[in-house]
N, C-alpha and C positions, 0 to 999 in steps of 0.2 A: 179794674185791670182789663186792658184790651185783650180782644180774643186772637192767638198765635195767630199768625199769617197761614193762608193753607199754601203747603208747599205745591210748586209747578211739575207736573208731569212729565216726562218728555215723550215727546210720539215717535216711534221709533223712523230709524229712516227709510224712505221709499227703498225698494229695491229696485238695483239695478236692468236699467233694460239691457233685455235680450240681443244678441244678434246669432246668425245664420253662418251655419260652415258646408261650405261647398265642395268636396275635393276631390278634383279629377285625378283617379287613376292614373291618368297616363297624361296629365297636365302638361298639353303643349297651346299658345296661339292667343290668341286674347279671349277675353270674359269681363262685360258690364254686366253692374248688377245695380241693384238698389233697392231698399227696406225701408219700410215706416216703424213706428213703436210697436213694441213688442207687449203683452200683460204681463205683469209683476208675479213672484212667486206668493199664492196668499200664506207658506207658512216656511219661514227660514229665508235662506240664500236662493233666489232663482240659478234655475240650471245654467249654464254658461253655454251658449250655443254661437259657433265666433264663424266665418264668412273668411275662407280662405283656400286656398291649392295647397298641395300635397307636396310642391314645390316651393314653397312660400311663396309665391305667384299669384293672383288671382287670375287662371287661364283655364278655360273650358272650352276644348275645341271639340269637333263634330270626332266621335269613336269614342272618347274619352267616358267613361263611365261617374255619373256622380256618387260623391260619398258627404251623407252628414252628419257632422259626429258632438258629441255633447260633451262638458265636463260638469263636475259635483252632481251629477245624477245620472238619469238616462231617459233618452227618449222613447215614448209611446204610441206618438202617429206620424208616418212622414207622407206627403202628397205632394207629385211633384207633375203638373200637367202643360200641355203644350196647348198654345192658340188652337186648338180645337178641340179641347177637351180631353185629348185624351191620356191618361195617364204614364207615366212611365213606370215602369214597375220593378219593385228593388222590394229587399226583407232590411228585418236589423238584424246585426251580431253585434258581437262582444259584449253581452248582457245587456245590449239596450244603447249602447254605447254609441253606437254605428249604425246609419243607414246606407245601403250600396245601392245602386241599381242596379239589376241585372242585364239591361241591356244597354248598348252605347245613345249619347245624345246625335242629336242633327245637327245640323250646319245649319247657320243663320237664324236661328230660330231661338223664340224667348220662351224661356220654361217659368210657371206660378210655382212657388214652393212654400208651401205652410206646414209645417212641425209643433208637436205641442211634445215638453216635457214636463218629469216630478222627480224632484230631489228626494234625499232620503227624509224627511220627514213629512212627507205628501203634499208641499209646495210645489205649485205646476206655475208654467207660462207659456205662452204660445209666439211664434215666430209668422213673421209672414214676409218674404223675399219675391223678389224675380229676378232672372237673368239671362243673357241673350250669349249665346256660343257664336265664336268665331265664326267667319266663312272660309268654306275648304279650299284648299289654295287647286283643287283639280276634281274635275266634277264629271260624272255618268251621267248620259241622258239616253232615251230610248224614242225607238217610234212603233207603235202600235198596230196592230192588223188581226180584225177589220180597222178601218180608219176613222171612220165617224162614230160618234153617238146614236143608239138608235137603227143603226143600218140594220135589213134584212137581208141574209146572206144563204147562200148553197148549203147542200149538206155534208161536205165535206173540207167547208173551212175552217182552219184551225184559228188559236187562238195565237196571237203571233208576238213576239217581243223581241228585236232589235236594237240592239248595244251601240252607243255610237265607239265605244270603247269596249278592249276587252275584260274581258270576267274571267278573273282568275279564281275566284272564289265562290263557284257556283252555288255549294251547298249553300253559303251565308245569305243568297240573294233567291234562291228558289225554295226557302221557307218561308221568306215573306209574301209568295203567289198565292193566290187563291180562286180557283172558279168555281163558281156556285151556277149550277142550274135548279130547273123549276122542276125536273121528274128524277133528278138523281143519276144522270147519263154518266156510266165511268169514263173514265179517261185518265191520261199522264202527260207530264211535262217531258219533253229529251229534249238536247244539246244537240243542235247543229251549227258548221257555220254558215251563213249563205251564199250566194256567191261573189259579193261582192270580199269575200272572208272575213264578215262582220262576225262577231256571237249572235247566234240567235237561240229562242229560247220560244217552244209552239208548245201545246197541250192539245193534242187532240183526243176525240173519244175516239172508243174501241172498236165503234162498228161507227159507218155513217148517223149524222143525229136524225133525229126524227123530226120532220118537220111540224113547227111553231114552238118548239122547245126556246125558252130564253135563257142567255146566258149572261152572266158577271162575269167580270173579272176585275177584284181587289189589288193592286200592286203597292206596299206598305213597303216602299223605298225608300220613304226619307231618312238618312242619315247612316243607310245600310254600307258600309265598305263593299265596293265590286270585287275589290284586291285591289295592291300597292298603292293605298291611299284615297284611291279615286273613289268619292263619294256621291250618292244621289240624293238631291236638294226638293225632291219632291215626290209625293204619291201619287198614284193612278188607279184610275175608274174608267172601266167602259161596261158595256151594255150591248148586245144587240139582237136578234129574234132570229131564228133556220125558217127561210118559207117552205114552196112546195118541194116535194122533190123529184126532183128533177138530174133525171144523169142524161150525158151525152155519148152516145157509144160511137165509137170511130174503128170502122174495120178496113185496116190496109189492103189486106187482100180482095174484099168485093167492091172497095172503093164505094161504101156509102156512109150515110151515116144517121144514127138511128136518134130522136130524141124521145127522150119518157118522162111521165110527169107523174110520180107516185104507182110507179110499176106497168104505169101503162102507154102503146106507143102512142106517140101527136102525130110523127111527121119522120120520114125519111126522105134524107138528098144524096145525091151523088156530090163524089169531090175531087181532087186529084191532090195525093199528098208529094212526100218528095223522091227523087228518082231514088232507087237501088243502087247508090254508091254508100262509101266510108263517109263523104263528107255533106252528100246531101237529105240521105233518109230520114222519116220524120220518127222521132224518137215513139216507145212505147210504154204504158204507165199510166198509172193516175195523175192527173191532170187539175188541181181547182183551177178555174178561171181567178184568175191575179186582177184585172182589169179590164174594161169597157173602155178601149182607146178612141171610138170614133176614127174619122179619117186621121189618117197618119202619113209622113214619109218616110216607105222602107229601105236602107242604103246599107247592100250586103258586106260594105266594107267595115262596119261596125261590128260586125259578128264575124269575123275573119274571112268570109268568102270573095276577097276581091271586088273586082268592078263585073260583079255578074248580075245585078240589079239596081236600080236608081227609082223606084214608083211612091206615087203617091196612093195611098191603098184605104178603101174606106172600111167601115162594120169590123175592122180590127179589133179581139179579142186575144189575150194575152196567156199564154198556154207556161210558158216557160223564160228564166232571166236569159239562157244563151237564143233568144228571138224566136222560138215557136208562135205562129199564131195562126186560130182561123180568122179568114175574111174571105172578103170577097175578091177572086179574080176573071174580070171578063178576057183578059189576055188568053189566057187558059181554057176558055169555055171549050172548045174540039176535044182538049183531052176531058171533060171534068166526067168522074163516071166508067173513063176508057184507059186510061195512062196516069199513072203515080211519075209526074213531070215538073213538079214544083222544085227548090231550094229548099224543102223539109217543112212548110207552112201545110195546112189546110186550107185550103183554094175550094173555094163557092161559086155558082154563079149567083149575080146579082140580087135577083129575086130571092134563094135561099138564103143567104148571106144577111139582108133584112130582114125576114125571117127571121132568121135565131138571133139575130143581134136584139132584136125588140122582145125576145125572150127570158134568154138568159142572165143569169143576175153572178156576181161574184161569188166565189166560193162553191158554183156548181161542177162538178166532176165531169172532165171529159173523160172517158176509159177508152183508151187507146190501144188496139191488141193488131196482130198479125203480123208480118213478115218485115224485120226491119233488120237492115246490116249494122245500123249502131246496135241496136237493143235496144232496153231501159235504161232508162234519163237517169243520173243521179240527182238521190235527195235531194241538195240543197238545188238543184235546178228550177229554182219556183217554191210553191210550196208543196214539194214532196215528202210531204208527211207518209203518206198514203204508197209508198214504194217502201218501206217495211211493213213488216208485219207483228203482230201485234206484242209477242213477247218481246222481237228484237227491241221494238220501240222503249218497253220500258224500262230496258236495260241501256238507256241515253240519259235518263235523269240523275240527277245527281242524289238519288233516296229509291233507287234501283227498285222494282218489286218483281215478284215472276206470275203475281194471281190475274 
């Protein structure tokens, strides 16, 4: 008698791969994604993790918050990182159900997103996704000051940030600032606009820095809302070193002027500022030097005064945005020292003029004091950080403090 057949086994079926659920919040715009195989649940049904908007849509636009969410079980790990590493960061609710992030994604930019779940009977599988968020239909850019990488600058330059648009939303955009120095120098961010009525956005410290101090500054804009949509499509990094220090003291009334370099004098010149009217005295104030112009052509009709000058002016240094500058004037030389006869400039003679132009470096402090019929310059004339004082100041930022 033959021996019974051995009955066939059956192997149970593979389980189902995985996919990935996406869901924007506030799902507007487009969203490419794309996934490979997902690992199998080793015990039961794999969790169901599905790749979709919250609009039935697959759209993740820059604000948009992701969410990812699981069925027949719940998720354990979510990682969701951007082309440079770094991650976005969200919790789970709904027992595991849901992962959110807690902050908005960027514009244009592709996010790695790897998730692992376990069903209820301790079957896991893992996800692995990318995907790339629209681009924002209206975009913030800024321009920075200092300007370069690396520069060495005065000790009373601030850190400067210029909107090409405005900021409605300051708070949302000046917790993403950050400046980092090397000995711990306080300071704070305030709100001005410039003059061109741009937003701008300075951090100066509290007292002058101390020279060879370095400083950071982190700006973690991408993808941050200014307000009304307008988003910024990238971060910012600068750097730069306080050399000696160096202030410029300008006294109207003895008409000289004094330079120091870490409290001690170098060199006093004579000058001639601008006459004793309303519209040509030269303003009083703290001063950073803005720029190193080199020869220049000054034409007073650019700054409202008519056809009362047409020159070409060398060793031009840049005091303020309504045209303050020292340079040199040989036109001037009879009064320079005797007569405040300028258009509101600081008038040199030649020789001194090269002199401090081969000196001084941006961001050094001219301090401007005695007898003027305007007075003092407003703030946003330049960078006048340094024309309040120190509580008022940080009562401009948008995280107000009074210490």
């Amino acid at each position: 008698m033959s021996p019974a057949p051995t009955p066939h086994r059956r192997r149970p079926p593979r389980a189902a791969r995985a996919a990935l659920a996406l869901v924007p919040l506030l799902g507007v715009g487009a969203l490419a994604a794309c996934g490979g195989p997902a690992a199998s649940a080793s015990k039961g049904a794999p969790v169901r993790v599905t790749l979709g908007a919250a609009n039935g849509t697959k759209t993740v636009q820059a604000g948009d918050k992701l969410q990812v969410s699981a069925a027949g079980g719940s998720l354990t790990k979510v990682v969701v990182t951007d082309p440079k590493g770094r991650r976005l960061p969200g919790g789970l609710g709904d027992g595991g159900r849901v992962w959110t992030s807690h902050e908005p994604t960027a514009p244009d930019t592709r996010y790695s997103v790897a998730a692992e779940a376990r069903n209820a009977r301790g079957g896991t599988n893992e996800v692995k996704e990318s995907l790339t968020t629209a681009k924002a239909d209206k975009l913030n850019k800024v321009v920075l000051s200092p300007g370069s990488q690396g520069a060495v600058v005065g000790i009373a330059q601030p850190v400067s940030i210029t909107f090409d648009f405005p900021v409605t939303d300051r708070a949302a955009v000046e917790k993403h600032l950050k400046v980092t120095t090397d000995n711990g120098t306080p300071g704070a961010w305030g709100w001005v606009k410039d003059w061109s009525g741009k937003d701008r956005v300075d951090w100066r410290p509290k007292e002058y820095w101390k020279p060879g101090t370095k400083v950071g500054l982190r700006a973690d804009l991408n993808g941050v809302d200014s307000g009304g949509g307008r988003y910024f499509a990238k971060d910012y990094d600068l750097n730069f070193t306080i050399g000696a220090g160096h202030v410029i003291k300008v006294d109207l009334d003895s008409k000289r002027l004094t330079f120091t370099e870490n409290g001690k004098e170098v060199k006093t010149m004579p000058f001639s500022a601008g006459r004793p009217d309303a519209q040509h005295s030269t303003w009083t104030g703290v001063f950073p030097l803005m720029a190193k112009e080199g020869t220049i052509n000054m034409n007073s009709e650019t700054v409202g005064l008519g056809d009362a000058y047409d020159k070409t002016v060398r060793d031009s240094m840049k005091l303020t945005d309504s045209g303050t500058y020292a340079h040199a004037a040989p036109w001037n030389a009879g009064k320079v020292g005797r007569v405040n006869d300028s258009s509101g400039c600081i008038g040199l003679t030649d020789a001194d003029a090269d002199w401090l132009y081969a000196r001084v470096r941006v961001g050094d402090p001219f301090e401007v004091t005695g007898s003027s019929v305007r007075g003092r310059a407003a703030e946003n004339n330049g960078l006048g950080d340094w024309m309040v004082d120190w509580t008022q100041w940080q009562k401009k930022s948008a995280f107000p403090s009074s210490t």
